[in-house]
N, C-alpha and C positions, 0 to 999 in steps of 0.2 A: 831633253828635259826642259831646257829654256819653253819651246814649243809649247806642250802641256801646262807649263807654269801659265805661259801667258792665257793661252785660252780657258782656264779656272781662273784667272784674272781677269778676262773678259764677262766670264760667265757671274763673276761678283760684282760687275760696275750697274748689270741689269737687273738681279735677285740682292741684292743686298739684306744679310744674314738677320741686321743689326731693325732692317725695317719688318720684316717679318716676325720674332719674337722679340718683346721687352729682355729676356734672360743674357739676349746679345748685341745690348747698346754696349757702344764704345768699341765692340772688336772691327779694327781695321784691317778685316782679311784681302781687301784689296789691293791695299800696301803692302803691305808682306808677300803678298803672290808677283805684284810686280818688279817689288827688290828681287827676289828671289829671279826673276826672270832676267832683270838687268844683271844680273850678278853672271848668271850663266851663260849668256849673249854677248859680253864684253866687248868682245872682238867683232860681231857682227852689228855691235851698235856704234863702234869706231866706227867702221867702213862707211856706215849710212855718212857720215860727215867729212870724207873724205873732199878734196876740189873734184875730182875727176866724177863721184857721181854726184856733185850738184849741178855739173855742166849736161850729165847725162843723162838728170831725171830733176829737173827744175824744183818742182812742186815741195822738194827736202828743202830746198835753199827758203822758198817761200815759206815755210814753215816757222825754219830758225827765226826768220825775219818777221816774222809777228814776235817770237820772243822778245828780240832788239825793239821791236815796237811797242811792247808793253812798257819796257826798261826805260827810252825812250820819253814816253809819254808823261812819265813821273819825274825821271830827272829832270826834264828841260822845266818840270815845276819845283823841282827840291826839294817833293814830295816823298824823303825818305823812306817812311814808311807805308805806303803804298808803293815804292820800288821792290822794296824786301818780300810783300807778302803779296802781289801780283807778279814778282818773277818766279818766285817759288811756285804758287799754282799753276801757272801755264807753263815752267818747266817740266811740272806732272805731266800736262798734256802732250808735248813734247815728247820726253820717253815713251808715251802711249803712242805714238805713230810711227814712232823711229823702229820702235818692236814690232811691231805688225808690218811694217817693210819690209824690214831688216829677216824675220823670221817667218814671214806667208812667201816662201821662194820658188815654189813647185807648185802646178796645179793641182794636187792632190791636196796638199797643203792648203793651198787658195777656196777648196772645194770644203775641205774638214772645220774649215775657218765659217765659212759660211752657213756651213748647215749647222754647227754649235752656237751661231747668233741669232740665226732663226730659232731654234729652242730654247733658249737663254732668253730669249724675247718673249718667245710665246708664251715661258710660264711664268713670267712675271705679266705680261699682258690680262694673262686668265685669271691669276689673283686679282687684279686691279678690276678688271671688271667682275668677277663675284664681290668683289667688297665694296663695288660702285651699287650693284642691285640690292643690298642690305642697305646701304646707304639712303637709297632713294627708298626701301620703304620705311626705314626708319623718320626721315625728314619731309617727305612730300605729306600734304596737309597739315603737317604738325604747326601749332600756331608761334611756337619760339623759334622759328624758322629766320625771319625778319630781323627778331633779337641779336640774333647768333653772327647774319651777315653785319649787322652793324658791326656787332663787338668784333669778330676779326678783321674791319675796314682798317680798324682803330690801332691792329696791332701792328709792330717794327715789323721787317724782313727777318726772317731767321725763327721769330718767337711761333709758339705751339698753337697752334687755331682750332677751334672746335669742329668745325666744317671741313673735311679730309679731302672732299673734290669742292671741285667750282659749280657754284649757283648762283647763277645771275637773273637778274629780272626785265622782263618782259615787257617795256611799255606798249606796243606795240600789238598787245593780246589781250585779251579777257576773256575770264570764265561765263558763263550764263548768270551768275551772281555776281556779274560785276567787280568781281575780282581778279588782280593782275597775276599772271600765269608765271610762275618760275621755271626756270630752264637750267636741266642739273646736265654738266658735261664732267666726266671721267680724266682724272688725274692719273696720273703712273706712281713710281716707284722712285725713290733719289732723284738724278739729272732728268726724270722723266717727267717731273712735278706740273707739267702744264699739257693742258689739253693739245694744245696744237702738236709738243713737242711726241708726245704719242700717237696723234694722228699722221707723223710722217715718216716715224718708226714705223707704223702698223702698213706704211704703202712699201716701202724695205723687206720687211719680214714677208708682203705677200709677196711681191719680187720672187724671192727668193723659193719659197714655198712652191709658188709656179714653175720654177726650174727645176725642182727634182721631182718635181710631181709630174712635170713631161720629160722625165729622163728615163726611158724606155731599156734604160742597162741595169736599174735598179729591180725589175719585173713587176710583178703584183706589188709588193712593199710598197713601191710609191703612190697607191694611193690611197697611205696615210697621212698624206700629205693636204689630202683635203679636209681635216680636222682641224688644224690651226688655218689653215685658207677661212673654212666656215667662222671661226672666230673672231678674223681679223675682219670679217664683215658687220657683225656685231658690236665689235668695240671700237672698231670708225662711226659707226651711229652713235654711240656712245659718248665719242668726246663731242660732238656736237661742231667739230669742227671747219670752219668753212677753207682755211688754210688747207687741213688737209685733203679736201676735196679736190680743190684746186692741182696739189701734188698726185694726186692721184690725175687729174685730168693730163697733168704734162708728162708723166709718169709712162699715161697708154700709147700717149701721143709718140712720142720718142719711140718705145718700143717700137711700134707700129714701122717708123717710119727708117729708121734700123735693122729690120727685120724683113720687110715688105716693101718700101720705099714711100717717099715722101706722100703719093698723092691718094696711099688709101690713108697713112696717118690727117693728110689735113680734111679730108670730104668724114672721117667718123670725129677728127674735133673740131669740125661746124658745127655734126651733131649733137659732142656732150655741148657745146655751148648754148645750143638751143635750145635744150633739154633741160639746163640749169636752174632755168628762174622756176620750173615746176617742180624741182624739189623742197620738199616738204620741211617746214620749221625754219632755224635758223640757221641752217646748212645752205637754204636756198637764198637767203637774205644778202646779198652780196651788195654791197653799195658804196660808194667815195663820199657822198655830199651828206651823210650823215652819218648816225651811230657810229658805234664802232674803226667803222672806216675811216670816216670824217678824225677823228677823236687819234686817229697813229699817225693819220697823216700829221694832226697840229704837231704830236711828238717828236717826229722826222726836221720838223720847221723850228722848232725851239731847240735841236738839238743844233743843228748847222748853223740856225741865228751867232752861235758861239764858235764857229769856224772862219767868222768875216771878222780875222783878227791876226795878232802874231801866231796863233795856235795853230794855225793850218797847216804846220808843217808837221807837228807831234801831238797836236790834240788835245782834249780837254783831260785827260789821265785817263787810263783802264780803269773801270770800273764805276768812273766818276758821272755817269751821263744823268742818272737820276737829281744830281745834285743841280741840275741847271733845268732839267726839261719833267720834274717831278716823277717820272716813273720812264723807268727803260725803254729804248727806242721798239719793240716791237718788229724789228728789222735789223739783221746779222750787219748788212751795209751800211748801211748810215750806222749804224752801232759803231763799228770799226772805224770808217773816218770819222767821227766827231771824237771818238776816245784818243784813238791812235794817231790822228791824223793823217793825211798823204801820206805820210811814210809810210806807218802799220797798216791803213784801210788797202795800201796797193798792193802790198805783199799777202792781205787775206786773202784778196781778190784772187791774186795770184795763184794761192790753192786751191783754187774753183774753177780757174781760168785755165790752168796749164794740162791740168786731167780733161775737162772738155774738148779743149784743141785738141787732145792726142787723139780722142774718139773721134771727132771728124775726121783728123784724117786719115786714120783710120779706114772711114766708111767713105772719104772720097777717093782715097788711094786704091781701095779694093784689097788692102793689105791682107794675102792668107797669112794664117796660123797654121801650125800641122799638128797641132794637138787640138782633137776633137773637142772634147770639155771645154775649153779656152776660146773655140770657134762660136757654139754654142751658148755661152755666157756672154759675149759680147752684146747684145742687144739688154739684156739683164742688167749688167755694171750698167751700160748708158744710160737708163731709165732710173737705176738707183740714184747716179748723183742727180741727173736731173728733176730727181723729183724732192730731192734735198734741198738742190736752188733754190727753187719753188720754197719749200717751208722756211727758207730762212729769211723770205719776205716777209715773213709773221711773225718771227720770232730771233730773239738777241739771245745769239748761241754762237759766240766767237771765239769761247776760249775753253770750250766742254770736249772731252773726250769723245761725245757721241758725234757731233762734226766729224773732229780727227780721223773715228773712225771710218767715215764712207771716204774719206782722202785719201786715207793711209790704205784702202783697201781697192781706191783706184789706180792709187801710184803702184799697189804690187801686181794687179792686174797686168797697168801698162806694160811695166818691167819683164812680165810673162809671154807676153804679146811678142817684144821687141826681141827677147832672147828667143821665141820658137817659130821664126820666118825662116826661111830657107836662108838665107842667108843673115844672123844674128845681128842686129843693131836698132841702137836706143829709136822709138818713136819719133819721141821729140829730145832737142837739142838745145841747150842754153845756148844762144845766141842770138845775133845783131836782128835778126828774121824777127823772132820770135819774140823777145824783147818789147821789139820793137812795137809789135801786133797788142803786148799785153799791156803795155804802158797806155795806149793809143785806148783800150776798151774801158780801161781802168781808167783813165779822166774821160771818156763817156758816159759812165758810168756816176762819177763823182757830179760833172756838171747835170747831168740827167735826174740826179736828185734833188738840187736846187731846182732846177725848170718844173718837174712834178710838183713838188709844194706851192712854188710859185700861183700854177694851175689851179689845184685842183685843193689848197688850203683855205675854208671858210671861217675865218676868224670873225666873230662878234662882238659888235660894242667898234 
């Protein structure tokens, strides 16, 4: 029962009831599903907190510990009230991954999990992009176009904007009249509200889509699986996205090189990168020394400016980054350390860190599985978080359930991996080793973002 709860609780975080019909503002069907799922799991979302498996599946302990780092981050400022209502939310998130460990425990389960978030995705994907094509014909040439992006510059975060996806403008083009070209990119649904963060779902959901669409036990069936494949080709062009291209490029890479071995992944990504600068619009636009590019980096570099301080050990507060550096870092890492400071930015880390390492070694161990499926998917899950990494270069997504979920669904991978070896035992292991390894990446990592901005931030005047 827990099981089915959660996954109708999953399938509410990406369809949300409330955004589809006005008749169903307010109902919070996804709280409910997930009480209900806690309530029934009790006992399995103990155990997730147990000492014995934070020692035997890292990535849970890392998790708690962004909680402690949010908590953290506020106390060490006294900032009561963002303790109260920044530990509550990421306590949400918190249960959201502890369930999905705790209750994705068999590969059949792991499989049932997967193909209900590829559909859960796709039809909210499909909605978004038919109400992005209404969109664009209602607003392209319309002359209040202009009006409208002013008036929602103007609005707070949270307040209702007339413009439902993102339209940005184009210096860099003109019409034949001399007029400057707008560029409309496709939003999602709820936590999906930004182009990028749909353009790295949409490389996930095709993941995944490609795995039962070459699962040859399914028979003919699976290749209906090329209908949301075909879509998620459309609605990556759609968000305009150059982040998600990008995750898509690490994405095949990985596969590839997982799958095949390293030296045909690296000889086909010389080629996408070759290939790059010929793509069309501003997908192909990639650049550090100006626009856009230029414009995150300075945000990275006002963010950290405020880490050369006592704050370095707890950070500027959860939540608080816009409040020094005007608008959110644009970047899950720097987000974390300037919020959470070392503390919390290493334990995020962590949860990116410690699923990673288990895939290498994994892939340099030669480690079998004797469960087909689990064998099979292994190139799949690698590709998913990596191409997660990848978008969270673009975007400040540290404390949203849809992170949680590609963790919590590499940690139950892991878990599956390590219990169906010939002989059962954890991947990876909390200790001095490994520790060690993760501490050591993680202030790489921290001092590698000062040195990047250092480089590569053009500030004027």
């Amino acid at each position: 029962m827990a099981y089915v709860l959660f996954l109708l609780a999953n399938f509410a975080l990406f369809v949300r009831p409330s955004e589809l019909s006005p008749m169903l503002e307010g109902v919070q069907l996804y709280l409910f599903l997930i009480i209900g799922a806690v309530i029934c799991a009790a006992r399995p979302l103990q155990n997730q907190l147990a000492r014995k498996v934070f020692i035997q599946q890292p990535i849970n302990l890392c998790v708690v510990g962004v909680l402690v780092g949010v908590a953290m981050s506020h106390l060490s400022l006294m900032y009561l009230y963002g303790l109260r209502t920044g530990v509550i939310a990421m306590s949400k998130t918190v249960v959201y991954y502890l369930l999905l460990v705790a209750l994705v425990n068999t590969p059949q389960r792991l499989r049932r999990f997967l193909m209900c978030t590829a559909i859960s995705a796709s039809v909210m994907i499909a909605f978004s992009v038919k109400d992005y094509f209404q969109f664009v014909g209602t607003w392209d040439g319309n002359p209040e176009l202009y009006s409208a992006m002013l008036h929602d510059g103007d609005l707070s975060p949270g307040e209702e904007k007339i413009l439902r996806h993102v339209v940005e403008l184009n210096m860099n083009d003109t019409t034949d009249t001399n007029q400057h070209v707008y560029v409309f990119r496709m939003r999602g649904l709820g936590i999906f509200n930004d182009p990028n963060d749909v353009a790295i779902l949409i490389v996930v959901v095709s993941l995944i889509c490609h795995f039962f669409l070459t699962d040859k036990a399914l028979g003919p069936v699976r290749h209906v699986w090329w209908i949301p494949l075909g879509l998620m080709v459309i609605a990556m062009y759609c968000t305009q996205s150059r982040g998600g291209i990008l995750a898509t490029g690490v994405a095949g890479t990985v596969w590839l090189a997982t799958k095949y071995g390293g030296r045909v992944a690296i000889g086909l990504g010389a080629l996408i990168v070759m290939m790059l600068p010929l793509a069309a619009g501003r997908i192909g636009d990639i650049a550090l020394s100006s626009g856009t590019g230029q414009s995150r980096i300075q945000l990275w570099g006002d963010g950290l400016a405020e880490l050369v301080s006592p704050r370095i050990l707890f950070g500027v507060g959860e939540g608080m980054y816009q409040e020094y550096a005007r608008l959110v870092a644009h970047n899950s890492y720097v987000h974390a350390f300037v919020e959470m400071g070392i503390f919390g930015g290493t334990f995020f880390f962590g949860c990116l860190f410690f699923p990673a390492y288990a895939f290498f070694r994994m892939h340099r161990d030669k480690v079998y599985i004797q469960d087909e499926d689990l064998r099979r998917l292994r190139p799949y899950m690698t590709a998913i978080l990596a191409s997660w990494c990848m978008g969270l270069c673009s975007l400040s997504r540290c404390y949203v359930e849809s992170t949680y979920m590609i963790i919590g669904v590499s940690a139950a991978y892991i878990n599956l991996a390590g219990f169906y070896q010939w002989r059962p035992r954890p991947i990876l292991m909390f200790n001095r080793f490994t520790v060690e390894r993760w501490l050591l990446c993680s202030a790489c990592l921290f001092v590698g973002c000062f040195v990047f901005v250092r480089i590569f931030a053009r500030y004027s005047g």
